[in-house]
C-alpha positions in Angstrom: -26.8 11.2 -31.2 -26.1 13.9 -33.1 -22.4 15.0 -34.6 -21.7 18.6 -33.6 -21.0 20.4 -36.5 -20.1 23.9 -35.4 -18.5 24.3 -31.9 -20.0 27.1 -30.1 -16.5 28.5 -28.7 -16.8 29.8 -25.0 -15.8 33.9 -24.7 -13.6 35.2 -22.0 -10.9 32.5 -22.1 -7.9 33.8 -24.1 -6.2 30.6 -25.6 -3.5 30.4 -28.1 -5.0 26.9 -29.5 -9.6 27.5 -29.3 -9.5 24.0 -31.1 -9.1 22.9 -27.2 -11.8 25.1 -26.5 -15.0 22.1 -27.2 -18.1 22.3 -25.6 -19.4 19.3 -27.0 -19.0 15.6 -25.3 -16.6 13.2 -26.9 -17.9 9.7 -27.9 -16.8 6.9 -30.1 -13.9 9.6 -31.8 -17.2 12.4 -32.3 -17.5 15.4 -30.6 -21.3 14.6 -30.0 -24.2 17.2 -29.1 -27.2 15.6 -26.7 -30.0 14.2 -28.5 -32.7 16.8 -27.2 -30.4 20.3 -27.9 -29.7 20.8 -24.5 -26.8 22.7 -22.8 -25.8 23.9 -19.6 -23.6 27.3 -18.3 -20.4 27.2 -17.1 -19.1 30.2 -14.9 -16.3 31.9 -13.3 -16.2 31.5 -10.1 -14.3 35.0 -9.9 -17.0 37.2 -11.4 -20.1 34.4 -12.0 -19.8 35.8 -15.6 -20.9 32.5 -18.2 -17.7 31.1 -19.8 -20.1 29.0 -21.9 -22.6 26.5 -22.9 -21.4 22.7 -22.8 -23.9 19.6 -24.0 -26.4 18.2 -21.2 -26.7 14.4 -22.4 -29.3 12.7 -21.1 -28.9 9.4 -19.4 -29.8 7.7 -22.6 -27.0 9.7 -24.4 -24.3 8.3 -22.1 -25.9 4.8 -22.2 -24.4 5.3 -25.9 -21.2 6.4 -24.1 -20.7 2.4 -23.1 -21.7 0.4 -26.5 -18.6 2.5 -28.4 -16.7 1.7 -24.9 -17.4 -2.0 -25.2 -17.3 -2.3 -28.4 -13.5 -0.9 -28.3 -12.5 -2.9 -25.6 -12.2 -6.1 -27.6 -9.5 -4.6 -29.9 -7.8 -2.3 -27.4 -7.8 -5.1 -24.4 -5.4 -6.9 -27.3 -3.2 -4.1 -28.7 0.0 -5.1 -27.9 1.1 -3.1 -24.8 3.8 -1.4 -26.2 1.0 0.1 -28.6 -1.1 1.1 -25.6 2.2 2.7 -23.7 2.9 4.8 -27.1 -0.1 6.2 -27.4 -0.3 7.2 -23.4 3.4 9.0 -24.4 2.1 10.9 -27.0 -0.8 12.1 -24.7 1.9 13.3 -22.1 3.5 15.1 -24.9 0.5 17.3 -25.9 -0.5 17.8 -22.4 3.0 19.3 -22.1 2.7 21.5 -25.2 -0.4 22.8 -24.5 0.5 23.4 -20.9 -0.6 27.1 -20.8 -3.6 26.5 -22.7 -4.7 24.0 -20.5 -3.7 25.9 -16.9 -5.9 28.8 -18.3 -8.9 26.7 -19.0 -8.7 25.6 -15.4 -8.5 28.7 -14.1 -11.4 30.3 -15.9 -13.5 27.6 -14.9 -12.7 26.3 -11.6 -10.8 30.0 -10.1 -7.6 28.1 -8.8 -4.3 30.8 -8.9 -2.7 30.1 -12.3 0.2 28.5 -11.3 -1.9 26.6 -9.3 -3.7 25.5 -12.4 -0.1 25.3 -14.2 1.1 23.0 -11.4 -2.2 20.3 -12.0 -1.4 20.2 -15.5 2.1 18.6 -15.1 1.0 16.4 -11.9 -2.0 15.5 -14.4 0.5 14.6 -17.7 3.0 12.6 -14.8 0.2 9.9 -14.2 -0.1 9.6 -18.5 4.1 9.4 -18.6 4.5 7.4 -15.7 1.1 4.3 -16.8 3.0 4.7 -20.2 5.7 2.7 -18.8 3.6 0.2 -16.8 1.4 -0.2 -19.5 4.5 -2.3 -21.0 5.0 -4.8 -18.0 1.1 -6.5 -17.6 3.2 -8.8 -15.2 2.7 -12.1 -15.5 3.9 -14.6 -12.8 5.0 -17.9 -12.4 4.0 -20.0 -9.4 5.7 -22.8 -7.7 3.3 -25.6 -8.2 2.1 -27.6 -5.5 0.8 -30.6 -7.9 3.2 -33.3 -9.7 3.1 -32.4 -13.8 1.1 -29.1 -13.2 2.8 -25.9 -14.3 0.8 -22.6 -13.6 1.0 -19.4 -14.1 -1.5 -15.9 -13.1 -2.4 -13.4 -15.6 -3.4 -9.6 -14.9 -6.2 -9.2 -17.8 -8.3 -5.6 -18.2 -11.9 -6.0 -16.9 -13.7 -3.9 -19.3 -15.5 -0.8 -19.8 -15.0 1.6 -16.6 -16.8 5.0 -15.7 -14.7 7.7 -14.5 -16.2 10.0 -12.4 -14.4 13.0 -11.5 -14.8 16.2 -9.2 -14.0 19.8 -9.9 -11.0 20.7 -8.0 -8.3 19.0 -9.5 -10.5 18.5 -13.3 -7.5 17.4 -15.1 -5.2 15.2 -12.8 -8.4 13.2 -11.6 -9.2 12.4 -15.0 -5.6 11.6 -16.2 -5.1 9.4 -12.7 -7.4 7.1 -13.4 -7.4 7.5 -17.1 -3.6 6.5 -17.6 -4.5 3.5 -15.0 -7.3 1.8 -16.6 -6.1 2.4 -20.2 -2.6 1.2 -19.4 -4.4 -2.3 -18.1 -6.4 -2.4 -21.5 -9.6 -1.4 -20.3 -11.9 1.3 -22.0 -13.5 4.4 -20.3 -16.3 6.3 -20.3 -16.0 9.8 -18.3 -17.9 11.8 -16.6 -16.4 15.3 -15.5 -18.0 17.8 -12.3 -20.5 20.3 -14.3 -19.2 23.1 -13.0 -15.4 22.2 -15.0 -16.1 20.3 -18.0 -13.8 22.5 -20.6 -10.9 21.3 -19.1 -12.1 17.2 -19.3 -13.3 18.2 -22.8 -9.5 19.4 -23.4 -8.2 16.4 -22.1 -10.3 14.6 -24.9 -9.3 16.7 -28.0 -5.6 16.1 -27.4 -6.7 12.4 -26.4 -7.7 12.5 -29.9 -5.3 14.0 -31.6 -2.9 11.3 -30.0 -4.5 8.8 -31.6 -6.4 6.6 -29.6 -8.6 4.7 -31.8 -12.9 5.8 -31.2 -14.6 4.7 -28.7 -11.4 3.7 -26.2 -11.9 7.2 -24.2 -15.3 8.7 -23.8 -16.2 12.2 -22.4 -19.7 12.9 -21.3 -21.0 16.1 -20.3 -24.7 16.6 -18.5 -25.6 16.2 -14.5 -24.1 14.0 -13.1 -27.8 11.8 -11.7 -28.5 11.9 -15.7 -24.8 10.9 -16.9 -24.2 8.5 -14.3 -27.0 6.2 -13.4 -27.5 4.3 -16.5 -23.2 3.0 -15.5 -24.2 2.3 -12.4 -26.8 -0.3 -13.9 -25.2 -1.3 -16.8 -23.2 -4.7 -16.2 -20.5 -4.1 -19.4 -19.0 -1.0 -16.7 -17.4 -3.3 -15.1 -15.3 -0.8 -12.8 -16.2 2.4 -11.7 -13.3 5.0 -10.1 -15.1 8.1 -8.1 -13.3 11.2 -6.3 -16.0 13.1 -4.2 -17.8 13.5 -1.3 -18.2 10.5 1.3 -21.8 11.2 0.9 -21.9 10.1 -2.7 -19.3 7.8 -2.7 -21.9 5.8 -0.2 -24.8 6.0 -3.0 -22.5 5.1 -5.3 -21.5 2.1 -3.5 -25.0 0.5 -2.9 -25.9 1.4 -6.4 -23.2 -1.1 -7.8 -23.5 -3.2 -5.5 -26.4 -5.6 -7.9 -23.4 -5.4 -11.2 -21.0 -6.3 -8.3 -18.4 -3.4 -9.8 -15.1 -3.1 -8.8 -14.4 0.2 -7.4 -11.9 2.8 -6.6 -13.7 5.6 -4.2 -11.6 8.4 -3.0 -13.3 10.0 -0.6 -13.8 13.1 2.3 -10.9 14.2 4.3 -10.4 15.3 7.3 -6.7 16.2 7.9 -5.5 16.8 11.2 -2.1 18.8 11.2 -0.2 17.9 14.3 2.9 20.0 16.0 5.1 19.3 18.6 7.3 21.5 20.8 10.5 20.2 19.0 9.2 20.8 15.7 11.6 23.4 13.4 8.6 26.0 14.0 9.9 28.4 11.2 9.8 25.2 8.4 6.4 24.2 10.1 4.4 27.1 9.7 5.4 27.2 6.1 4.7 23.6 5.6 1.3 24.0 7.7 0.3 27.3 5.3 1.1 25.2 2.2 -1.5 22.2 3.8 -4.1 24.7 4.4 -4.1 27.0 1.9 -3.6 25.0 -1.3 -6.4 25.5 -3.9 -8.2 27.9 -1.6 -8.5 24.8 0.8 -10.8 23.1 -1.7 -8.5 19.9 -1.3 -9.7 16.7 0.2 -5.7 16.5 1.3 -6.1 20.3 2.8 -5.1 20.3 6.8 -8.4 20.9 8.6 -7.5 20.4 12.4 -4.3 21.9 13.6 -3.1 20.3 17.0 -0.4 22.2 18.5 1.6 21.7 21.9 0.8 23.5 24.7 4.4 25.2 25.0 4.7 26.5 21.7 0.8 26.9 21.0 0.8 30.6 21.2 4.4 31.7 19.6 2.9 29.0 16.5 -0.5 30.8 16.5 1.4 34.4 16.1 3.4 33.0 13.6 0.8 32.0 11.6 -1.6 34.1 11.7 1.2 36.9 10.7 1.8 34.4 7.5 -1.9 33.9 6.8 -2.5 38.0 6.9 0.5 38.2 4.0 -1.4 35.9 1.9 -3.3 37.3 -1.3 -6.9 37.2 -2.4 -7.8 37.1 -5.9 -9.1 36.1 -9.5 -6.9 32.8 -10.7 -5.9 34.8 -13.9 -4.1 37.1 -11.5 -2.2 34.6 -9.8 -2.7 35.8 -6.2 -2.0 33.0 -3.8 -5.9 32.6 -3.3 -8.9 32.3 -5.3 -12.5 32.2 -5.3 -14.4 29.4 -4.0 -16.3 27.2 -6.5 -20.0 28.1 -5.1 -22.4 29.8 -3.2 -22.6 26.3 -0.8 -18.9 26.7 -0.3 -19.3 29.9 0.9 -21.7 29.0 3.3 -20.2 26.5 4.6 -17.2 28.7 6.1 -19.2 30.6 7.2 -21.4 28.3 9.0 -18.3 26.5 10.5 -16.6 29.9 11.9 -20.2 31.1 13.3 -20.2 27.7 15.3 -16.4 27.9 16.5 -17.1 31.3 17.7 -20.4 30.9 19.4 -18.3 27.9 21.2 -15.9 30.0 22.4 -13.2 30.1 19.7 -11.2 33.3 18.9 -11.1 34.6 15.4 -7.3 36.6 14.8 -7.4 36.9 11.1 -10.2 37.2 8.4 -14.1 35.4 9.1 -15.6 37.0 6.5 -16.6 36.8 3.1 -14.1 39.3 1.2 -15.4 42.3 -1.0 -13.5 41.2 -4.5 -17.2 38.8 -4.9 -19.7 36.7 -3.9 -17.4 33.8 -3.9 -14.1 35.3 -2.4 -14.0 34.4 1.9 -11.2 35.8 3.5 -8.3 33.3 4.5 -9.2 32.7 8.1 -7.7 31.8 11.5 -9.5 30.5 14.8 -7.6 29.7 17.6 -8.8 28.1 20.8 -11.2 26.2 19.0 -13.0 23.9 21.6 -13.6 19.9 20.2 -17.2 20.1 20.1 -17.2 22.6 17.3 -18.2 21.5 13.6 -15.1 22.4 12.3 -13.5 19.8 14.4 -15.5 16.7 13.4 -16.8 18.5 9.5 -14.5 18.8 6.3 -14.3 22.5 5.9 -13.0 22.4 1.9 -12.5 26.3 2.4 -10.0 28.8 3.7 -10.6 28.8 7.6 -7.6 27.2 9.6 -9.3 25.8 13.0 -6.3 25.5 15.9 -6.4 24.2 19.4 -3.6 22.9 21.9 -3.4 19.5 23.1 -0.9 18.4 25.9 0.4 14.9 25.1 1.2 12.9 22.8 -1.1 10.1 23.3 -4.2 13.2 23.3 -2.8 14.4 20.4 -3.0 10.8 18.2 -6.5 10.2 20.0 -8.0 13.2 19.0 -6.4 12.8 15.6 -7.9 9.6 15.0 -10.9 10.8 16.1 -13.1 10.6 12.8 -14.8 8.5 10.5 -12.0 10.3 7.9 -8.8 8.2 7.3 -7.6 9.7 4.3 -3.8 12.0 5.3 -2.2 13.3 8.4 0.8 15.7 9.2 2.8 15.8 11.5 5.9 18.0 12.7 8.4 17.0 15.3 12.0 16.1 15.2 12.0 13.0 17.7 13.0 10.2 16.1 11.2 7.8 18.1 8.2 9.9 18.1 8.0 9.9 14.5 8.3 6.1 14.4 5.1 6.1 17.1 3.1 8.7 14.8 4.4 6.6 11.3 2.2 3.6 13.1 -1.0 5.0 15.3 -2.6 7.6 12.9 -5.2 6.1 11.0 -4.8 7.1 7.8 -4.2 5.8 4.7 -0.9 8.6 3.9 1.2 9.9 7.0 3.4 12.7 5.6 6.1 13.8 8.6 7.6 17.2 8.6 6.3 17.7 4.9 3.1 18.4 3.2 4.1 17.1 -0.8 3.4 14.0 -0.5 1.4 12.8 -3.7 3.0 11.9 -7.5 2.0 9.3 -10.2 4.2 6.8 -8.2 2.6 6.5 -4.4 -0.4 4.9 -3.8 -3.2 7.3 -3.0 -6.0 6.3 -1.3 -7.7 6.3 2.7 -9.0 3.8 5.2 -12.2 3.7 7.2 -14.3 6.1 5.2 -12.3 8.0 3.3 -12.5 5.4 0.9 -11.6 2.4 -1.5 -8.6 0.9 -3.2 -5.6 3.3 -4.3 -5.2 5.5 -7.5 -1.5 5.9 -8.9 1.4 3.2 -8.5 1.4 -0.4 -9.7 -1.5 -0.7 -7.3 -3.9 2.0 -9.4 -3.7 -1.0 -11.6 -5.2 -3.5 -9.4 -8.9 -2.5 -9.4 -8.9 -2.3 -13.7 -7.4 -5.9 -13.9 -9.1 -9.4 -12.9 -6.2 -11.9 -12.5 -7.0 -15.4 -14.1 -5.0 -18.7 -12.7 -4.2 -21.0 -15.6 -3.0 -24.5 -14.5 -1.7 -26.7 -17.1 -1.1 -30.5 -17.0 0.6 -31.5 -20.1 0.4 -34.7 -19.9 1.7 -36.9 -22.5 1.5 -34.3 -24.7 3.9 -34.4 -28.2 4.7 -31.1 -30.1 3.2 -32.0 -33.7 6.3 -32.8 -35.8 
């Protein structure tokens, strides 16, 4: 491959560093161009002006990608840990310097609100400050032995190379949560970021590099993702492979690893339904039920799709909120109006499609349903009400602005119709029954119940969803467990002597 030897700097993102500016991928400590010249645009979603041109590698290219990521892991997978944790810290430093830098590379290319984007980056830098420290305790146990003379003991030991594979709505904390994981266990990764936000992955790398990580230990490769991606897939030195996308892909994904036998981490569609009950603190759950809409323009897997709302307070909570919803601001990220643009011309469509069905159902639209005339990309924070079961919304992930709302009676039709998806990934819920919350803590079926709160996620909680929504969890001592094989060693020492 060739060694990029000018960087093409992107225009229209003002930096105070445009050494973070790359638009080259990162292999083996190079900032490498693809073999055949090629590039791609990037855009912003708030004018679809072109930000820049980034390499398109071809799957050959990132086939490269994994012989400088296996041929690191050898000397990586045995750097003391404490070496491994240092170099993680210094990454969480630089992230934290360059925190502007980094939020405004975001924004330009993915259109999140800038303190949106200023929020990711330190979420992002907590997974590399908080794997620093767990990269220091590789835990190894002691068992009680069953067998007379035997004394055994199970070791946590990195796996390998692992591919990274990460969307574009959060492009820097996807990458630094499974990053931080897999290097802390002493595995090597190769990356692939969404096309639409590679400058902020490419970032990532620069100050990856300037921390010191020796070549070939973290990879960055730009291109589409079929071209990137399927030569991993095949390739039995990727030993794990972490996705965040749609259930859709996460499916392919899983069938085409299935003949290297991978481990995986898939994080997957979500479908959130947002319950409220008539003793709920209304004022506190409106606020917390804007904030689990609204977030990222809705463009959040974790995003509230389905609100479920009691019958006695359904109406005074629909006022309430749509009041809140019509206060909220549309604009460009760089302005930092509490909503951007969406990412595409696909995400557009897709509100639209949903509100079009909700209303020919019989739903009510009292705020927005309409693409907004700041661009092509801006739609309107919406709000149907009386939105009957059958309607798209109700069994589809939006990812979008449009709040879908309809009033159940009981409890037990609240938790059914909550449950009622092949998405397992969060739930809310508002009420201030004590016994009730106990009830809801153990029948929704999903992998993170957060209760009169939305916040729920941090380097420290295990992230993940059940039934389809996913595999495995990312963050905690458990985002460990898919980038480490533990090995049982059982000793007998017989009538062994220590040499004199």
């Amino acid at each position: 491959m060739p060694e990029a030897r000018q960087l093409d700097r992107p225009t229209g993102v003002d930096v105070s560093d445009p050494k973070l500016l790359k638009t080259f991928s990162y292999v083996d400590g190079r900032w490498i161009a693809a073999t055949s010249g090629a590039g791609f645009d990037v855009t912003d979603p708030a004018n679809g002006g072109c930000i820049g041109h980034v390499a398109q590698l071809s799957g050959e290219d990132s086939a490269r990608a994994v012989d400088a990521a296996d041929a690191a892991f050898p000397g990586w997978a045995t750097l003391l840990p404490q070496e491994r944790s240092a170099l993680l810290r210094r990454w969480f430093e630089l992230m934290i310097e360059n925190r502007e830098d980094l939020a405004r590379i975001m924004t330009a290319e993915q259109g999140k609100p800038l303190s949106e984007s200023r929020g990711e980056i330190d979420y992002a830098a907590a997974f590399l400050e908080f794997y620093a420290e767990e990269a220091k305790r590789p835990n190894i146990e002691s068992v009680t032995s069953h067998l007379p003379d035997a004394e055994m003991e199970l070791w946590r030991e990195p796996v390998g190379v692992a591919a990274l594979i990460t969307p574009w709505n959060f492009p820097s904390a996807m990458i630094t949560r499974k990053a931080a994981a897999a290097l802390a266990a002493g595995c090597t990764v190769v990356i692939h970021p969404s096309a639409e936000t590679p400058y902020s992955a490419l970032a990532l790398a620069e100050l990856a590099d300037r921390a010191g990580f020796p070549p070939g230990v973290l990879n960055v490769v730009t291109g589409i993702a079929p071209e990137v991606v399927e030569p991993w897939l095949t390739d039995s030195r990727v030993r794990a492979l972490s996705f965040t996308g749609s259930t859709e892909v996460g499916r392919l994904l899983y069938r085409r690893s299935a003949d290297t036998v991978k481990r995986l981490v898939l994080e997957l569609g979500g479908h959130a339904p947002f319950l409220v009950f008539a003793d709920c603190e209304l004022d506190r759950t409106v606020d917390e039920a804007i904030k689990a809409k609204f977030a990222t323009t809705g463009q959040d897997c974790l995003g509230a799709n389905r609100f479920l709302v009691e019958r006695p307070i359904y109406e005074e909570f629909c006022e309430r909120f749509a009041a809140r919803v019509a206060e909220l601001t549309l604009g460009p990220g760089m302005e930092d109006c509490d909503l951007g643009p969406l990412m595409n011309e696909n995400a557009v469509k897709k509100q639209e499609e949903h509100v079009a069905n909700a209303l020919a159902l019989g739903a009510r639209c009292v705020h927005g349903g309409k693409r907004s005339p700041l661009g092509l990309l801006f739609y309107e924070p919406t709000v149907l009400v009386d939105v009957p079961p059958e309607a798209k919304i109700f069994s589809e992930e939006t990812f979008g602005p449009v709040a879908a709302i309809a009033p159940f009676d009981t409890e037990d039709e609240a938790v059914t119709r909550a449950n009622a998806t092949e998405y397992g990934l969060v739930a809310y819920a508002h009420t201030m029954n004590p016994r009730r919350i106990y009830r809801l803590s153990r029948s929704l079926q999903f992998g993170m119940v957060a209760i009169n709160r939305t916040k729920v996620t941090g380097a420290p909680i295990p992230f993940g969803g059940m039934k389809q929504s996913g595999l495995a969890r990312e963050g905690a001592r458990s985002g460990l467990e898919a980038f480490t094989d533990i090995k049982y060693v059982c000793r007998d020492w017989g009538q062994a002597r220590i040499p004199s």
